[in-house]
DRENKOL-222642 format. One record per residue: x, z, y of N, C-alpha, C, O in turn. Coordinates in steps of 0.2 Angstrom, whole numbers, plus 5000, padded with zeros to 4 digits. Example, Ala and Ser with C-alpha at 12.3 -4.5 7.8 and 13.67 -1.06 7.14 Angstrom:
2
506650394972506250394978506650394984507150424983/506450354989506850364995506450395000506750405006/
END
This chain:
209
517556335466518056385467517856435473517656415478/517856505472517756545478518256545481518856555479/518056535486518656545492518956615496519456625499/518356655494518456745497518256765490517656775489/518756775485518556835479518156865482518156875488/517556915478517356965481517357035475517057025469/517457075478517957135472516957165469516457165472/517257165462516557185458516257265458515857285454/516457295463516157365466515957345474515657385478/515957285476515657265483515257245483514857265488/515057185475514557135476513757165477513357145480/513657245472512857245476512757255482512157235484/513257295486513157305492512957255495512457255498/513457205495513457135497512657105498512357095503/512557095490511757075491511357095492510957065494/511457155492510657195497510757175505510257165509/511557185504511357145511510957085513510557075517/511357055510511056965511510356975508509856955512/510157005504509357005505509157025511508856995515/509557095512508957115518509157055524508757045528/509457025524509356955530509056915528509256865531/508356905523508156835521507656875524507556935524/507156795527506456825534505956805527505456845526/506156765524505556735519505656775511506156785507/505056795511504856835504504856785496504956805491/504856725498505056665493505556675491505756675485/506056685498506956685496507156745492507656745488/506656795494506956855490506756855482507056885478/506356815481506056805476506756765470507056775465/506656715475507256645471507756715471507956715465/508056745473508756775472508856835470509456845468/508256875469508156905462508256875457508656895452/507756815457508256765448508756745447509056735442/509156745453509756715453510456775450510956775447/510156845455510656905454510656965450510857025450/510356935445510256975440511057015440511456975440/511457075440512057105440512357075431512957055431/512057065425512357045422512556965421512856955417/512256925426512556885423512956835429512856775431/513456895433513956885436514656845432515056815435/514456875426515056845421514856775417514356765413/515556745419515256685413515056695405515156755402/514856655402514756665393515256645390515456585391/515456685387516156675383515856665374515356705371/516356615369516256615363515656565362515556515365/515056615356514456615355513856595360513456555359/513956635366513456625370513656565376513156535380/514356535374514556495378514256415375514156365378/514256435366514156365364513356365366513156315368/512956425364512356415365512056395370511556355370/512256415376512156365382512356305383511956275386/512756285382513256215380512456175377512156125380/512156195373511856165368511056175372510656125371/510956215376510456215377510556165385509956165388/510856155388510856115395511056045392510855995396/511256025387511255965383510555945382510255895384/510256005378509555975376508955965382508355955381/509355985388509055995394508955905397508455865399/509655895398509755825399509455775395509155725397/509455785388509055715384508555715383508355685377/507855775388507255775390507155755394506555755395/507655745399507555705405507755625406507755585410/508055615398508255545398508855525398508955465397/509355585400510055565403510355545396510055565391/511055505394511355495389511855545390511955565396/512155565382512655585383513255555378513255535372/513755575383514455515380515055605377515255645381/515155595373515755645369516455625374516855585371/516655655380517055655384517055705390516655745393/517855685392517755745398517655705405517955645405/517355725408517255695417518255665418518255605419/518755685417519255655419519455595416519955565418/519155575409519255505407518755445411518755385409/518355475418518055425420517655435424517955435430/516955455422516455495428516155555423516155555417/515955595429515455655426514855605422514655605416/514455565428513755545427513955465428513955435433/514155435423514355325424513755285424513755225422/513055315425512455295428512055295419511455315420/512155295414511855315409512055365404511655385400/512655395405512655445402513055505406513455485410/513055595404513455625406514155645402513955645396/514555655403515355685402515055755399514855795403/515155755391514855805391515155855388514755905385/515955855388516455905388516555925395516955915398/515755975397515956005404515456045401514956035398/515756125405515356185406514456185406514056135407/514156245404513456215404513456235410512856215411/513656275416513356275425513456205427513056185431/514056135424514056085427513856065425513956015429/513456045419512856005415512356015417511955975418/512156075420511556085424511556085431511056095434/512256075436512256045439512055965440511655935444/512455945437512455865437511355845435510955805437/511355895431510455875429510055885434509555865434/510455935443510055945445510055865449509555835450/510655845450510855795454510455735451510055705455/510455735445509855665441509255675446509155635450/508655735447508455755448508155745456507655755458/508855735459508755745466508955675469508955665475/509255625464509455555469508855495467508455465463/508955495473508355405476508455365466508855365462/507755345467507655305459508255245458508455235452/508655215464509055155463509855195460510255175456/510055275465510555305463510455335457510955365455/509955345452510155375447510355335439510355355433/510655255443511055235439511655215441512055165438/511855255447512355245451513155285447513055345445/513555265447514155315446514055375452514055385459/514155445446514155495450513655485455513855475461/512855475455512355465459512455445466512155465471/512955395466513055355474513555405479513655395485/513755465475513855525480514655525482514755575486/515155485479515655495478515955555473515655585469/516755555472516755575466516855635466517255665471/516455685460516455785460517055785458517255735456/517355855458518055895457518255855451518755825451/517955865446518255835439518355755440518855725437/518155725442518055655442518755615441519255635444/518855555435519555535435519455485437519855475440/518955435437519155395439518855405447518255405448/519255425453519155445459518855375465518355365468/519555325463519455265468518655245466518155235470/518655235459517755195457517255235459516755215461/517455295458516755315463516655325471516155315474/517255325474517455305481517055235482516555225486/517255205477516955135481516255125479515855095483/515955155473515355135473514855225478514455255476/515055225481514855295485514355265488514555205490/513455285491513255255495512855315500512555295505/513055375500512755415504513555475506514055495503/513355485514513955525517513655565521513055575522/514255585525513955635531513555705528513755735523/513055715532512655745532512155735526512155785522/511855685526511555655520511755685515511455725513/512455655512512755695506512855775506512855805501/512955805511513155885511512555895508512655925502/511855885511511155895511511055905503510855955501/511155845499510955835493511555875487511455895481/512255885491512455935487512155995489511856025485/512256005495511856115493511156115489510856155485/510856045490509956065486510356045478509956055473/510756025477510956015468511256075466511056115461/511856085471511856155470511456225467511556255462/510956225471510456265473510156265467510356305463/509756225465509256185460509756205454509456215449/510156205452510456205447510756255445510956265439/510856285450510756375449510256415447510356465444/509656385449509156395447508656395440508156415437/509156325439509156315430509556365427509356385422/510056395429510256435424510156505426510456545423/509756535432509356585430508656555426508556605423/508256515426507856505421507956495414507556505410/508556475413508756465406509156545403509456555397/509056575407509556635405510156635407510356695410/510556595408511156585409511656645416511356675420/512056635415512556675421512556645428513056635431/511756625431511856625437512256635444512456595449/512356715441512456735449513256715449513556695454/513656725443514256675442514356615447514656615452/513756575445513956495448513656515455513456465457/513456565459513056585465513756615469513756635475/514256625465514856655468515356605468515556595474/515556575462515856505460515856435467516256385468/515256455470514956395476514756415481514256375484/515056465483515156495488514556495493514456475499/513856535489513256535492513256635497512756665499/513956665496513656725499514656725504515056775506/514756665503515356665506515256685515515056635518/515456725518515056775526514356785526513956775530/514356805518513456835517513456885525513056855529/513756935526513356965533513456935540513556955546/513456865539513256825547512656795542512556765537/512056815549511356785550511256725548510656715545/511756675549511656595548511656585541511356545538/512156625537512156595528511356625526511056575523/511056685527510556655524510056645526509556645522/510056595534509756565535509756495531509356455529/510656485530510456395527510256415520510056365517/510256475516509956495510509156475508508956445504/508956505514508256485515507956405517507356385515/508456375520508356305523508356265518507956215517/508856305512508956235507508456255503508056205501/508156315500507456325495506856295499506356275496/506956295507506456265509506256185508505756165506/506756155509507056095505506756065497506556005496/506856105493506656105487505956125485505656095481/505856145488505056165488504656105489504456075484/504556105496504356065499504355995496503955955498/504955975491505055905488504755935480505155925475/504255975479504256005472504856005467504755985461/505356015469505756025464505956115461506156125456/505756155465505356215463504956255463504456225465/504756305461504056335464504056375470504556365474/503456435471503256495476504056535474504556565476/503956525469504556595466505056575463505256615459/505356515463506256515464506356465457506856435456/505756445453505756415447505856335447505656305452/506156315443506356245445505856205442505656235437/505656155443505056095441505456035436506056025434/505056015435505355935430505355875436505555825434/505155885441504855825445505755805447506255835448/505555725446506055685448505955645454505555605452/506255635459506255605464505955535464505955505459/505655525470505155435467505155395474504855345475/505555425480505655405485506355355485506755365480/506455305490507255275489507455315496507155345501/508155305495508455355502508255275507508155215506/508155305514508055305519508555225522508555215528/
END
């Protein structure tokens, strides 16, 4: 949910600003893919089942199951399959999350992380939660991130889910795109993307800490 609408005669300004505050030429790169001006808007109809289907086909190349339901009759992710009456920005959210939890949490309810917005069954994932704090903020903004990034690579309406997640929410204080930068740096540096903002297949092979 954005928390500051932001009126659609602002948003280039907006981002040029937030560009010109990024120090690293990486960042500018990742957010050209991400700010494409068309794909501000979600996909509606035809182009909405198409992506639907192609973040489907996304997930059961990386192995995940999918169950014919919506995240409120249970979990988004119940450790082998995803809830896959959910938008394709949260199916490629949730695939960024497969991608980014320790090998023991990727059979965890909801990746150990506690329960996401849609989540019905809320207590079951409360109790099976194994990461908080900082920790978990950490690995929300990089799923975030990373999965936004899937759908500027897949074509998708990006910069939608880059507004929807409040990545430009006081874009002109210095510090947002510094943590812009911190979280790509993040991702990188764990190959789950490249030099230029593209996201990798590489699945996590570390356990958490």
């Amino acid at each position: 949910m954005i928390l500051t609408p932001i009126a659609p005669d602002r948003l280039r300004a907006l981002l040029r600003t937030f560009a010109a505050a990024l120090a690293e030429e990486s960042a500018r790169r990742a957010l050209r893919r991400i700010t494409r001006p068309a794909a501000a808007a979600r996909a509606r109809g035809h182009y909405a089942a198409l992506h639907h289907s192609q973040a489907m086909a996304l997930a059961r190349s990386f192995g995940m199951g999918l169950a014919p339901r919506p995240p409120r009759a249970g979990y988004g992710w119940d450790g082998r399959a995803l809830a896959q009456r959910m938008e394709a920005y949260v199916l490629l959210h949730e695939i960024a999350h497969f991608q980014l939890a320790a090998p023991s949490r990727r059979r965890c309810v909801d990746f150990g992380l506690g329960p996401g917005p849609d989540t019905g069954n809320r207590t079951g994932a409360e109790r099976r939660a194994t990461r908080f704090g900082l920790a978990r903020e950490t690995e929300e903004a990089m799923a975030s991130l990373l999965g936004i990034l899937w759908e500027a690579e897949m074509g998708h309406p990006a910069l939608a889910s880059f507004l929807d997640q409040n990545w430009l929410e006081g874009a002109t204080r210095p510090a947002v795109a510094r943590h812009f930068e911190t979280v790509l740096r993040r991702l990188r540096a764990a190959g789950f993307i490249t030099a230029s903002g593209r996201p990798t297949r590489r699945l996590r092979r570390t356990p958490d800490p």
